[in-house]
C-alpha positions in Angstrom: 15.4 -9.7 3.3 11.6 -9.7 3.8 11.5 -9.6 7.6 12.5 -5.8 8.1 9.3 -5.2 6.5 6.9 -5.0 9.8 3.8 -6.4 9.8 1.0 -4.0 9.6 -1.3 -6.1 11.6 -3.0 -4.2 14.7 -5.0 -7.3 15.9 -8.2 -5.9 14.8 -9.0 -8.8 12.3 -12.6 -7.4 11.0 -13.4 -7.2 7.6 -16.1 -5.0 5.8 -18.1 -6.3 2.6 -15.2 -5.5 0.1 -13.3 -8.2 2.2 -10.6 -5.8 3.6 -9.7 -5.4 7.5 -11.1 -2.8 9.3 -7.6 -2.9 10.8 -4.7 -2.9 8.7 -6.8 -2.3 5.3 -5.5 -5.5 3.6 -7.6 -7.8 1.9 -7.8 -11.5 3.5 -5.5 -12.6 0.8 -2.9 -10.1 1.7 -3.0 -11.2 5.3 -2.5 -14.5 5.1 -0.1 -14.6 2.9 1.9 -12.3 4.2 4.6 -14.2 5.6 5.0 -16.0 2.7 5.4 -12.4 0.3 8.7 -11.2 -1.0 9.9 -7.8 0.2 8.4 -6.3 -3.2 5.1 -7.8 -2.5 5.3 -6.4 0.8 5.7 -2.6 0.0 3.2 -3.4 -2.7 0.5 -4.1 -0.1 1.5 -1.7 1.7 1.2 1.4 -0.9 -2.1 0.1 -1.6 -3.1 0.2 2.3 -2.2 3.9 2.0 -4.5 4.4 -1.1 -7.2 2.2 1.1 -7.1 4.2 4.3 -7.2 7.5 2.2 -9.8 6.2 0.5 -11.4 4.8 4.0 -11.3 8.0 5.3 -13.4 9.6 2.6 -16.1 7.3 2.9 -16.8 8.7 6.7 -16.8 12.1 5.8 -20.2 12.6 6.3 -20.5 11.9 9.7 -18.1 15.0 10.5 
């Protein structure tokens, strides 16, 4: 049952050059066809979020 799987969505809907959301960290593809995904799909995207917004996080680093 794919709708105990929340969506990750903070209605921040910007995306950087690589296409992913400044938000949520999903790719445009991942977004919109979210509702459509089965559960699997679903913790799929959202494991790679988690490597994104490690990733992200790196890339700011050098501000700090």
């Amino acid at each position: 049952m794919t709708e105990n799987i929340k969506d990750p969505c903070i209605s921040v809907c910007q995306y950087d050059d690589e296409e992913i959301c400044l938000g949520c960290r999903r790719t445009k593809t991942e977004a919109k066809s979210w509702w459509r995904m089965t559960e699997e799909e679903k913790l799929n995207v959202l494991k790679n979020i988690e490597t994104r917004s490690s990733s992200a996080a790196n890339n700011y680093n050098h501000y700090v």
